[in-house]
KEKE-3310 file (N, C-alpha, C; in steps of 0.2 Angstrom, whole numbers, plus 5000, padded with zeros to 4 digits):
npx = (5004:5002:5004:5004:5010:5003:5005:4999:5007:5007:5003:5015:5019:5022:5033:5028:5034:5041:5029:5023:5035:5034:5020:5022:5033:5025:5017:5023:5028:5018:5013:5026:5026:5021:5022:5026:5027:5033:5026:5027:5018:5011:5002:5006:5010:5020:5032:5034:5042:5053:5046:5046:5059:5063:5056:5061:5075:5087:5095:5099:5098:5102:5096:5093:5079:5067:5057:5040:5038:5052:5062:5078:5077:5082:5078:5074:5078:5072:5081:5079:5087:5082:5071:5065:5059:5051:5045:5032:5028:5040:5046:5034:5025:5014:5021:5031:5025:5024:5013:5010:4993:4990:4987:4996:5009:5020:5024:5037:5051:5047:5047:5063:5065:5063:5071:5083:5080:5081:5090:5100:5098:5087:5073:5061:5047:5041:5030:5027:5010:5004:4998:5001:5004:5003:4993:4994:4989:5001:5008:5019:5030:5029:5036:5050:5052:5053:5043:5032:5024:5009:5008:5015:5022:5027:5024:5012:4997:4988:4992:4991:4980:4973:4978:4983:4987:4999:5016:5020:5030:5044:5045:5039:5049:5058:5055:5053:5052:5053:5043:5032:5024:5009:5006:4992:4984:4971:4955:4950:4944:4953:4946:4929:4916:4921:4934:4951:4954:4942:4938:4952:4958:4954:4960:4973:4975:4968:4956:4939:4933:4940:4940:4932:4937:4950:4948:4945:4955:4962:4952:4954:4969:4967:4958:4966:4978:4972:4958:4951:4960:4960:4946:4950:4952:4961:4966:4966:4974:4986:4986:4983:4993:4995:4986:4998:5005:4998:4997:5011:5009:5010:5004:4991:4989:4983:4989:4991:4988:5000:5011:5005:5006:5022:5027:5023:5009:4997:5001:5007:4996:4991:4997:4995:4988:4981:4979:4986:4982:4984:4983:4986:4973:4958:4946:4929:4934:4946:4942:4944:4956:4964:4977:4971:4959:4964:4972:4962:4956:4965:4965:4950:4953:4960:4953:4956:4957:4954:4961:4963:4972:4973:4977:4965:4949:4937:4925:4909:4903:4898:4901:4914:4914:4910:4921:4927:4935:4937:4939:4942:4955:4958:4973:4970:4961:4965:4977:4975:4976:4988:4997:4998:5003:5016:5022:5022:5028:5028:5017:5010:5014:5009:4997:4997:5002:4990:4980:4982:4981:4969:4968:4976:4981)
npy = (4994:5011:5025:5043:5057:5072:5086:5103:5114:5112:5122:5133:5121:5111:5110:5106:5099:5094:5088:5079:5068:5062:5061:5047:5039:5034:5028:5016:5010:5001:4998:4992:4987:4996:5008:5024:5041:5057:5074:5087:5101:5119:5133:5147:5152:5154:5142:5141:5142:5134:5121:5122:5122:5109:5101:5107:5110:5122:5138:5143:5161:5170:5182:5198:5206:5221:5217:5218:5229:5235:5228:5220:5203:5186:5181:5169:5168:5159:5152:5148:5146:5159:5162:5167:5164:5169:5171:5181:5180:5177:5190:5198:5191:5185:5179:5186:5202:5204:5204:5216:5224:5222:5233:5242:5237:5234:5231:5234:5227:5214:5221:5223:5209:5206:5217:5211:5199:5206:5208:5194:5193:5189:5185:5183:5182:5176:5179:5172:5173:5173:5169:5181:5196:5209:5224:5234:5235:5233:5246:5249:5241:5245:5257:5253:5251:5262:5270:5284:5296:5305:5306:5294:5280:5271:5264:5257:5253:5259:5273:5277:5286:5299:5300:5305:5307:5294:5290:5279:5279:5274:5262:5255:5256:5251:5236:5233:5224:5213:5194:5196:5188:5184:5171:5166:5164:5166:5172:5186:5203:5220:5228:5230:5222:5206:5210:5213:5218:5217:5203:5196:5203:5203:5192:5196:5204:5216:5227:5226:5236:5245:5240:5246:5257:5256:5252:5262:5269:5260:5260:5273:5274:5264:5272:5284:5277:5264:5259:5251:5237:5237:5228:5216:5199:5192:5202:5207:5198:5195:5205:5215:5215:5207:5218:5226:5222:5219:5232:5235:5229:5212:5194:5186:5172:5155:5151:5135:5131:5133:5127:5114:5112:5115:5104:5092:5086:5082:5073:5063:5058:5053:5039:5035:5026:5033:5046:5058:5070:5087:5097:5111:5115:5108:5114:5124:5132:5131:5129:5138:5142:5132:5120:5106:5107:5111:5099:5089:5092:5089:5075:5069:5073:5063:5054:5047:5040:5052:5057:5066:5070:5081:5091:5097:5093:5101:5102:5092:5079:5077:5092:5088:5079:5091:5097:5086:5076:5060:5054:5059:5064:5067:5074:5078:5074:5060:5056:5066:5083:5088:5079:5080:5095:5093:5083:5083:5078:5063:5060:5064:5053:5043:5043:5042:5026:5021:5024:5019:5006:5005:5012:5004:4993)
npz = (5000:4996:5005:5004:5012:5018:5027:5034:5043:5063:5069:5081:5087:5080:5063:5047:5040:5051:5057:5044:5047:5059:5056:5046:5053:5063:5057:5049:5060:5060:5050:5043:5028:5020:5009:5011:5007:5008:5009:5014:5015:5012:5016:5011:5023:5038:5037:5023:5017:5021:5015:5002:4998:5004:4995:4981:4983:4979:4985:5000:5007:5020:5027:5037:5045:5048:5061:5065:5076:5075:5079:5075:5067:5061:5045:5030:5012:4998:4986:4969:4953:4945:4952:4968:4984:4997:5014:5022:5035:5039:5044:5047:5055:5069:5077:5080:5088:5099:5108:5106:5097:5082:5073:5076:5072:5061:5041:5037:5037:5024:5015:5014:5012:5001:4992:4996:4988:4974:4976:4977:4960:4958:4947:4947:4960:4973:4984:5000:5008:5025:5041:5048:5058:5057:5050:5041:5027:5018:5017:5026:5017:5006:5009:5014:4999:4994:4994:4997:5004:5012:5025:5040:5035:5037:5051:5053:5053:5061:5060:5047:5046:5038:5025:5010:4998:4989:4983:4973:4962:4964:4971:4961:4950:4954:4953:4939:4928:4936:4939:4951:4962:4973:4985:4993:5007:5011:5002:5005:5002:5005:5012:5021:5026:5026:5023:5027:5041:5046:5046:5050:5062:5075:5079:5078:5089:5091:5094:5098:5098:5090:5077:5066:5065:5061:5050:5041:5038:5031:5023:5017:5013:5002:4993:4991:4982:4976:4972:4966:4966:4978:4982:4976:4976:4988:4991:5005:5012:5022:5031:5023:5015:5003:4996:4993:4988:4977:4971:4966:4955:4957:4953:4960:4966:4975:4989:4992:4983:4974:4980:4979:4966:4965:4974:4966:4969:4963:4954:4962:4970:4961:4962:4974:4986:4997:5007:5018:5027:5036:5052:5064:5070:5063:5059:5051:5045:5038:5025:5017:5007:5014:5018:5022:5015:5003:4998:5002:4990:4979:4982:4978:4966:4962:4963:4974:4993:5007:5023:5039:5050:5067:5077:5083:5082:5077:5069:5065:5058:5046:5042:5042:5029:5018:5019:5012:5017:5023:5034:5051:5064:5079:5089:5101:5108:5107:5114:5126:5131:5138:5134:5120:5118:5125:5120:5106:5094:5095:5100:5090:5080:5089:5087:5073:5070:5076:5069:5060:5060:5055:5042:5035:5022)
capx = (5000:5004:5001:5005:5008:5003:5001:5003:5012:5004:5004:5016:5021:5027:5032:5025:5041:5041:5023:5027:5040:5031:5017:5027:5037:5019:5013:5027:5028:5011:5013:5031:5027:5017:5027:5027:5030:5032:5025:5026:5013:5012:4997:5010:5011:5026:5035:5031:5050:5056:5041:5049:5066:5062:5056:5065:5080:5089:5100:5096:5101:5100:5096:5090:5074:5065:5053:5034:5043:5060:5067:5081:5076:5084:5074:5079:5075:5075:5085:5080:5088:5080:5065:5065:5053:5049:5038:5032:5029:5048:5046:5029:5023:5011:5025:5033:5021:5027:5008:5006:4989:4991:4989:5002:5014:5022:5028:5042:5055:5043:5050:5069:5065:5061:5078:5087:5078:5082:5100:5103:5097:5081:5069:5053:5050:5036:5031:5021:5006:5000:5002:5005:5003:5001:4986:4993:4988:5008:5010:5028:5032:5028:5039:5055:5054:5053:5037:5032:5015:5009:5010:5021:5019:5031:5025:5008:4991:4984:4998:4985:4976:4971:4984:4980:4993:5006:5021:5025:5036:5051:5046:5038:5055:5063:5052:5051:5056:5053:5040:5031:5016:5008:5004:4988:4979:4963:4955:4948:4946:4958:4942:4924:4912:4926:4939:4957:4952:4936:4940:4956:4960:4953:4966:4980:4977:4965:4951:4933:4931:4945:4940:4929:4942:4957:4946:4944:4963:4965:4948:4959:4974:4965:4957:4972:4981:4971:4951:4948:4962:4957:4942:4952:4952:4966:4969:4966:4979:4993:4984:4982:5000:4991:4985:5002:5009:4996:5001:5017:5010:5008:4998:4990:4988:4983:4999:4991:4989:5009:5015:5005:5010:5030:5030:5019:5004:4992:5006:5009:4988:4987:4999:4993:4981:4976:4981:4983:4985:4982:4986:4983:4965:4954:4938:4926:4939:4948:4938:4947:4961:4969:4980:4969:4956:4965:4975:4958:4952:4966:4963:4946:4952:4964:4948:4959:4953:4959:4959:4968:4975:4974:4978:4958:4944:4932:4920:4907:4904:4892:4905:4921:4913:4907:4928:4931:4937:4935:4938:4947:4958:4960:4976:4970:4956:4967:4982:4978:4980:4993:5000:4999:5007:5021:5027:5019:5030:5031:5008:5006:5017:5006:4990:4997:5001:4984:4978:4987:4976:4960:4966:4982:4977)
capy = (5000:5020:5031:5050:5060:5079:5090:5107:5115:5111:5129:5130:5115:5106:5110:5104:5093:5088:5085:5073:5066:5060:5054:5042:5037:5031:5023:5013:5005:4999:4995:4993:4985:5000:5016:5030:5045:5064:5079:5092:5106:5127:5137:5151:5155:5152:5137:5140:5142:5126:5116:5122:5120:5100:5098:5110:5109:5130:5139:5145:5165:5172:5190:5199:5212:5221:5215:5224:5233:5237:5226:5214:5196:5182:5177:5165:5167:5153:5155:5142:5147:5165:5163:5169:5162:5175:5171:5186:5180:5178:5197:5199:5187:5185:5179:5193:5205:5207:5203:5221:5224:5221:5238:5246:5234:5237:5227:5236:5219:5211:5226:5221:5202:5210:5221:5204:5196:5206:5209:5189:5191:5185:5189:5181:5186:5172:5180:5169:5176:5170:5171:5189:5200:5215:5223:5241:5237:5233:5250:5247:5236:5249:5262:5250:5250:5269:5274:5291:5298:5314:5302:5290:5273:5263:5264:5252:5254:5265:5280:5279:5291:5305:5299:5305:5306:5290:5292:5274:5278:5272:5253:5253:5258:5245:5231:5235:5218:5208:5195:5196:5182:5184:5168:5171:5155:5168:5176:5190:5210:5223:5232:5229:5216:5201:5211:5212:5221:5212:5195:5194:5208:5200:5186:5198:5208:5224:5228:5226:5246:5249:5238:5251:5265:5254:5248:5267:5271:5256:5263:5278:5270:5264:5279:5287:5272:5261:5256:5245:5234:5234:5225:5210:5192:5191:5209:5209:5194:5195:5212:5218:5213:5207:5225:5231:5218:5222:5239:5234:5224:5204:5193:5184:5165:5152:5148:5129:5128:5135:5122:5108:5110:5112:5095:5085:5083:5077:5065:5057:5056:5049:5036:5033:5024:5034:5052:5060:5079:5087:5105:5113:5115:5107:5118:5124:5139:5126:5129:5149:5143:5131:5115:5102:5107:5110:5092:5084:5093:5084:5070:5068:5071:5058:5047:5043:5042:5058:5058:5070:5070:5087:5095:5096:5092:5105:5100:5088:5072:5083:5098:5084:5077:5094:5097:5083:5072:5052:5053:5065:5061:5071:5071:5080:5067:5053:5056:5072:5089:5088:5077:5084:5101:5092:5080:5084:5072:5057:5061:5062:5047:5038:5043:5041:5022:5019:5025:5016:5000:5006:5013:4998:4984)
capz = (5000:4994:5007:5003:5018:5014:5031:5035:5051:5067:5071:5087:5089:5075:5055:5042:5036:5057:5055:5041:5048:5065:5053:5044:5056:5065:5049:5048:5065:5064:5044:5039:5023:5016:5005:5015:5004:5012:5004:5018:5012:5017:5012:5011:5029:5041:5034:5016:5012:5022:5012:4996:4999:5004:4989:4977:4983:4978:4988:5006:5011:5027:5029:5041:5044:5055:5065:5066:5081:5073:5082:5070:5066:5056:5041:5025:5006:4994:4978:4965:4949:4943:4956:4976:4988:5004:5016:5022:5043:5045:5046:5052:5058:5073:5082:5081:5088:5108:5111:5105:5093:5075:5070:5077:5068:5052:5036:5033:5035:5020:5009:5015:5010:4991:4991:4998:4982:4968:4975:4975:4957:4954:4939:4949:4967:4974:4992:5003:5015:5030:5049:5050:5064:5054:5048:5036:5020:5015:5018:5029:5013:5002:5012:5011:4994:4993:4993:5000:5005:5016:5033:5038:5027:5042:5058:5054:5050:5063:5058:5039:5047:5035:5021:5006:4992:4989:4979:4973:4957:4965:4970:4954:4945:4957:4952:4932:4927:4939:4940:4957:4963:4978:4983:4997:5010:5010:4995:5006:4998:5009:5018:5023:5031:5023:5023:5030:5047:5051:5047:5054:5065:5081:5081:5079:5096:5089:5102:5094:5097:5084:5069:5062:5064:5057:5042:5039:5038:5025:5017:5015:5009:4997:4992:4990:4979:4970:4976:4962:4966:4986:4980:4973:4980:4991:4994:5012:5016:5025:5034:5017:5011:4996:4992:4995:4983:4970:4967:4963:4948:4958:4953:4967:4968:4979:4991:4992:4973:4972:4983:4978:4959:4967:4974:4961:4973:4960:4951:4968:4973:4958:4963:4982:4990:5003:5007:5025:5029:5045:5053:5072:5071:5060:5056:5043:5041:5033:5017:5015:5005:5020:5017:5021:5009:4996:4997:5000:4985:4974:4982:4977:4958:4959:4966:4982:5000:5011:5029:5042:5059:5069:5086:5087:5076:5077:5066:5064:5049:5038:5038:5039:5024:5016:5018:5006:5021:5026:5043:5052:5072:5086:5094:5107:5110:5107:5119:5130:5130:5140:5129:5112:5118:5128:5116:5099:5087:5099:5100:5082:5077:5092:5083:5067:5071:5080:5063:5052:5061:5052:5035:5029:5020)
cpx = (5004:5003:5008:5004:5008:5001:5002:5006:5006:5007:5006:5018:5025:5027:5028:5030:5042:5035:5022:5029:5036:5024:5018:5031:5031:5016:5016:5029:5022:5011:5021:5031:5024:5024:5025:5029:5028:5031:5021:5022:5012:5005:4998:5012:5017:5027:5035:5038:5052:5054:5045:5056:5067:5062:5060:5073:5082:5096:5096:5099:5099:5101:5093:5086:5073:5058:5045:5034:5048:5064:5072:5079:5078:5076:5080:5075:5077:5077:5082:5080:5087:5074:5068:5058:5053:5045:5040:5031:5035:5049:5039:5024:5018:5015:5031:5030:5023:5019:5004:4999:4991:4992:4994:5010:5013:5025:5034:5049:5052:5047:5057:5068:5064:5067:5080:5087:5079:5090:5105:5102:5090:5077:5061:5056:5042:5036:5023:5018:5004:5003:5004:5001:5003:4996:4988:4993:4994:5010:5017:5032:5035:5034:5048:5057:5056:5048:5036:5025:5014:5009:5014:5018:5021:5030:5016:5000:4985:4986:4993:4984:4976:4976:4978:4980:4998:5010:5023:5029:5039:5051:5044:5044:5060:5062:5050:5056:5054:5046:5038:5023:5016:5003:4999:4988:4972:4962:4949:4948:4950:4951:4935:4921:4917:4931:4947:4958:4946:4937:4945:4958:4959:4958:4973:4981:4968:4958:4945:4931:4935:4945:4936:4934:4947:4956:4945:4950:4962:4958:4952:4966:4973:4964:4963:4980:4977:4962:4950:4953:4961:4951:4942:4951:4958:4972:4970:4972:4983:4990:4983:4988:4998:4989:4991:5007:5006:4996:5007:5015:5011:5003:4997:4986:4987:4989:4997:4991:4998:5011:5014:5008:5018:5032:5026:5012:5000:4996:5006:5002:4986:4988:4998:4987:4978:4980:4980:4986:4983:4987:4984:4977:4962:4947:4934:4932:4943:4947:4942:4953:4966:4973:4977:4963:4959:4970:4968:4956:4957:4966:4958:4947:4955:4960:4950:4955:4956:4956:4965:4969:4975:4975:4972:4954:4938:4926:4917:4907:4902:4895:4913:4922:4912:4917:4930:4936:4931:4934:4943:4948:4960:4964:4975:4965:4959:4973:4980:4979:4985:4999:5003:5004:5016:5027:5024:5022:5028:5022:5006:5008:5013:5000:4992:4998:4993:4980:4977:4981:4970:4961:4972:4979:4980)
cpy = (5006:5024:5037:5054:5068:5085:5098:5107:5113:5118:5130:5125:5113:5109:5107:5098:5089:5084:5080:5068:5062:5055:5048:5039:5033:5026:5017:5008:5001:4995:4996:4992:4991:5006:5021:5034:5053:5069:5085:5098:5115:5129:5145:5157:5152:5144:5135:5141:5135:5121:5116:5120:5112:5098:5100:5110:5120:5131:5145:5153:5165:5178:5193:5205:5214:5218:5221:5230:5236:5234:5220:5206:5194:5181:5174:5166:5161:5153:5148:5145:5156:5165:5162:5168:5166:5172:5176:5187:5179:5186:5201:5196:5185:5184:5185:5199:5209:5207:5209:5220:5225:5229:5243:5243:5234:5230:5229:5229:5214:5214:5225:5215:5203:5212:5216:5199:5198:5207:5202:5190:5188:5189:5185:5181:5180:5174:5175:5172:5174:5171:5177:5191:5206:5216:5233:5240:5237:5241:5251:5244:5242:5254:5258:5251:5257:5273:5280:5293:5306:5312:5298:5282:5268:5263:5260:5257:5260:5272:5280:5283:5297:5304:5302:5306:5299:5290:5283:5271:5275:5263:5251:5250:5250:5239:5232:5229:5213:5205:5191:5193:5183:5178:5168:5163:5160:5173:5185:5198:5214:5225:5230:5224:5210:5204:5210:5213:5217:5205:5193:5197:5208:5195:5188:5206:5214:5223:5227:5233:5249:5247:5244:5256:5261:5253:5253:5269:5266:5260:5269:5278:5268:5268:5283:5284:5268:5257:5251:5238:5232:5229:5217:5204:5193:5198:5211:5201:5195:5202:5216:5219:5213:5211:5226:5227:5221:5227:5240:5227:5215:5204:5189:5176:5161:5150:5140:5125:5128:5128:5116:5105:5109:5107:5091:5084:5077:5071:5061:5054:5051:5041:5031:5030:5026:5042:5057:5067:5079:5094:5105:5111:5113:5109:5120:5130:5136:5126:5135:5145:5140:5125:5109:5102:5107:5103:5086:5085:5089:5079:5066:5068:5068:5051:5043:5044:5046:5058:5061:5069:5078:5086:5095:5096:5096:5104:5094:5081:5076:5087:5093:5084:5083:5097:5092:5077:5063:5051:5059:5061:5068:5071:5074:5073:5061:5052:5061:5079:5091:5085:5078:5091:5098:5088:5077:5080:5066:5056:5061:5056:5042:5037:5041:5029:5018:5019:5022:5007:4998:5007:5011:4995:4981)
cpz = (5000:4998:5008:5011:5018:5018:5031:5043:5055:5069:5080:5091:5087:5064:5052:5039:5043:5057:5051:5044:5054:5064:5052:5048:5061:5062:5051:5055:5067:5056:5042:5033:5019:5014:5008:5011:5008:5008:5008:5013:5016:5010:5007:5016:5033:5039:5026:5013:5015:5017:5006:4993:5000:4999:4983:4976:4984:4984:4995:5006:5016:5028:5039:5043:5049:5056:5066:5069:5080:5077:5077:5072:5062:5051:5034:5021:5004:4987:4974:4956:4949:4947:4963:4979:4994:5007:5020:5031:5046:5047:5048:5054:5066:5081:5084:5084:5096:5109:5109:5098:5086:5074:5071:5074:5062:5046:5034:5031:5028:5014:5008:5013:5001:4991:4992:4991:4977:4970:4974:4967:4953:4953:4942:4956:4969:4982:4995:5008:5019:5038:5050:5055:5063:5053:5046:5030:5015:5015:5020:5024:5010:5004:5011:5005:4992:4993:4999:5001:5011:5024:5035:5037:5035:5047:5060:5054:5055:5063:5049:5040:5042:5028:5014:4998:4992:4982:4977:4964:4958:4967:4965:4950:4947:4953:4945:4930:4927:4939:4947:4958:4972:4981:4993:5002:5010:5004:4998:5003:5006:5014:5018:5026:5030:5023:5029:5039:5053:5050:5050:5061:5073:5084:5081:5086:5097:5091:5096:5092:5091:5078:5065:5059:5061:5051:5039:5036:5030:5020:5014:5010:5004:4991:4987:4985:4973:4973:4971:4965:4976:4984:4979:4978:4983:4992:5001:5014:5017:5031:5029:5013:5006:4992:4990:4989:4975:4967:4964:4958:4952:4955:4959:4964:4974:4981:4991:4988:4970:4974:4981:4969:4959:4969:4972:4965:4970:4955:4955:4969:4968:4960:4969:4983:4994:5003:5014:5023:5035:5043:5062:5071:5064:5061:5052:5040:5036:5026:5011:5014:5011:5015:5016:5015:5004:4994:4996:4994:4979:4976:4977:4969:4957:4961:4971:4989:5002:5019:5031:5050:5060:5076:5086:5079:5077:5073:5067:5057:5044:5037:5038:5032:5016:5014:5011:5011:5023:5030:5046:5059:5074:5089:5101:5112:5113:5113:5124:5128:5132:5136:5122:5113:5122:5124:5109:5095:5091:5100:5097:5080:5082:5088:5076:5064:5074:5073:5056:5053:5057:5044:5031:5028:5023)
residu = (UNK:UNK:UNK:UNK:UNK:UNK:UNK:UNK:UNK:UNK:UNK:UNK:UNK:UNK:UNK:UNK:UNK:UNK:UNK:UNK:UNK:UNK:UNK:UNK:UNK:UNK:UNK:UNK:UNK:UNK:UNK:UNK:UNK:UNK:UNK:UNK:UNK:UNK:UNK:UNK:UNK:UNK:UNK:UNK:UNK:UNK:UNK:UNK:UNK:UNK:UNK:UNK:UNK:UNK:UNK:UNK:UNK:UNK:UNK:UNK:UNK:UNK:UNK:UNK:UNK:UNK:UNK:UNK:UNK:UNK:UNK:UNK:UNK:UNK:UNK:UNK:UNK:UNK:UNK:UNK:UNK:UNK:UNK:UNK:UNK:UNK:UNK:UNK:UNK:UNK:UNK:UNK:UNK:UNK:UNK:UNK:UNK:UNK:UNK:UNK:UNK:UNK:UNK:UNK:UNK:UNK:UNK:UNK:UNK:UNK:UNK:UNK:UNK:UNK:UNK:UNK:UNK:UNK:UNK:UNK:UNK:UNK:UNK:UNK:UNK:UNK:UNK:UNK:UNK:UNK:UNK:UNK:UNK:UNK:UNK:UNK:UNK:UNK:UNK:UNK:UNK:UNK:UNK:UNK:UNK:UNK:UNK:UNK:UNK:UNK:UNK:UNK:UNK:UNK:UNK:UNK:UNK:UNK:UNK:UNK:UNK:UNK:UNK:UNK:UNK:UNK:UNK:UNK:UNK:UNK:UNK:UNK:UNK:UNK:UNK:UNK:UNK:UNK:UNK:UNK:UNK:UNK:UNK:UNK:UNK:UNK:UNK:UNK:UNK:UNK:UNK:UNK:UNK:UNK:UNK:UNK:UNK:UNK:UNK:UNK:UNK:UNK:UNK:UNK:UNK:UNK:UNK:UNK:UNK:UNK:UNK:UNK:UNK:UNK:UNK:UNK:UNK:UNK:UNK:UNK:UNK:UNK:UNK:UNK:UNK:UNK:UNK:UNK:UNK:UNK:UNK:UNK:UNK:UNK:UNK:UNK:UNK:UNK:UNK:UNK:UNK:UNK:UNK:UNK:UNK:UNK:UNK:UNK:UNK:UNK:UNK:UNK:UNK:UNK:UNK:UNK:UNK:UNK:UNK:UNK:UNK:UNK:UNK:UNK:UNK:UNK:UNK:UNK:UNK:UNK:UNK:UNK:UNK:UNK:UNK:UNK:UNK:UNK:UNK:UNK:UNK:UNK:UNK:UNK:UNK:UNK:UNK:UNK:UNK:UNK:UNK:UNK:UNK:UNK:UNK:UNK:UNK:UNK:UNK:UNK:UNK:UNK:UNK:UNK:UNK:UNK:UNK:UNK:UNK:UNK:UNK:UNK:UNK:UNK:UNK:UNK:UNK:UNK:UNK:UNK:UNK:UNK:UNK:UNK:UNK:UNK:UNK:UNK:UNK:UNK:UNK:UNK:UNK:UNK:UNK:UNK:UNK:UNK:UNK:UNK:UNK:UNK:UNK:UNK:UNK:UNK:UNK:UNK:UNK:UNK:UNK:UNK:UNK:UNK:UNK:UNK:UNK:UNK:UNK:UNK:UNK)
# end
């Protein structure tokens, strides 16, 4: 038997390549005679470089940005040939936030991952979005690059305030060339009921009193920039990094689609018998452009079974099933919460073995 292992990160806990790895190494003491193949997955959120590098192979840098706060942190691009892969949480990131409210932090580090990218060279710039802790419309990004405006661009989304000219000749001029994919996990517009603000903006600190006022700023920036392209699918991801790309001429793709077409997804589904994903939380959110849906969805066209393991199962059968999923597992169920967080490889590879009882021939 073929079973494909295709998870994302357990946010927190474990990679996406550890996730894998803990699968498979579960499988296989409960089935050793089965093929076990890894095919760690990112939606284009924190781990979206490591995932690619596994399979791609390229050439690793190591720069370093600032941080929401200006404080300096490591980040790594990925060189493969005339193409740079960014993710764009090594520089703002959620974990990077110091607890403080999203809007007070900036993209500007995002902007230094670009300059980093055309000075290795590269003629296509692929930035991955997700996990961020921002929430200025790429504004900080924009300001790296050179852009100029009547307030200041770099000190994060609630500094918008009143803006109402942007100057961005000069990242233009940078990036006349180059080409630049923004590749998303949600296909949200930058502002309103779905937007970047209200749909995320509670998970990255930002008080309920202040989403109106923050989503006014980015209405403003808009305004003042490009409102048609605010509107767009995947304008509000990253905190509106998405917008802040699309000005500068991105196109914006799925990061689940980018990754699954970089390491063969639907070649291997076809070739498997069975197909696991998994992530921290399985829930309907799952369906916005996450990892497990879009692994179940080539499953389903490679007419394989897909089932996942999570940190928690949140959902019922009727929306497991409405995912595209066979069964789903709980580790939090199956060993503990205590367990799951204390020794997360050594709790997935238990589950993953207890698992393997029900879906090896």
């Amino acid at each position: 038997m073929r079973v494909l292992v295709a998870p994302d990160k357990f946010a927190g806990t474990l990679s996406a390549v550890e996730a894998a790895e803990a699968i498979a190494s579960g499988w296989r003491r409960t089935a050793p005679a089965d093929e076990v193949v890894l095919a760690p997955m990112s939606d284009g959120g924190p781990g979206f470089v490591a995932v690619l590098h596994a399979t791609l192979g390229g050439e690793l840098l190591a720069v370093t940005v600032e941080s929401p706060h200006g404080d300096e942190v490591p980040a790594t691009l990925l060189v493969v040939g005339e193409t740079a892969y960014v993710e764009s949480a090594q520089a703002c990131g959620i974990h990077l936030t110091r607890g403080e409210g999203g809007e007070f932090g900036s993209t500007v580090g995002v902007g230094t991952l670009l300059l980093s990218a055309m000075d290795a060279g590269a003629r296509r710039i692929v930035v991955g979005l997700g996990g961020s802790g921002t929430n200025d419309g790429g504004a900080g990004m924009l300001a790296a690059l050179g852009a100029e405006a009547d307030v200041s661009l770099d000190l994060g989304g609630i500094f918008l305030d009143g803006v109402g000219s942007v100057d961005l000749s000069v990242p233009r001029s940078f990036l006349a060339g180059i080409g630049l994919v923004a590749a998303t996990d949600v296909d949200n517009p930058l502002t309103g009921l779905f937007g970047a603000t209200k749909a995320f903006g509670p998970q990255k600190g930002i008080a309920e009193h202040g989403l109106v006022e923050l989503d006014g700023f980015l209405e403003q920036f808009a305004a003042a920039t490009d409102r048609r392209l605010a509107l767009e699918p995947g304008a509000g991801a990253g905190g509106g990094l998405g917008f802040g790309l699309m000005l500068l001429g991105a196109r914006r793709v799925s990061g689940i689609e980018l990754v699954a077409q970089a390491v063969g997804l639907e070649e291997q589904a076809r070739v498997a018998d069975l197909v696991i994903t998994g992530e921290g939380a399985f829930d309907f959110s799952s369906r916005a452009g996450k990892v497990p849906y879009g692994v179940a969805a080539v499953a389903a066209e490679a007419l394989r079974p897909c089932i996942a393991l999570a940190g928690q199962v949140l959902v019922g059968s009727r929306e497991m099933r409405a995912l595209g999923m066979d069964a789903a597992y709980s580790l939090v169920e199956a060993v503990g919460e205590d367990r799951a967080f204390s020794d997360p490889a050594g709790a997935l590879s238990e589950l993953a073995a207890r698992v393997a009882r029900t879906w090896s021939a």
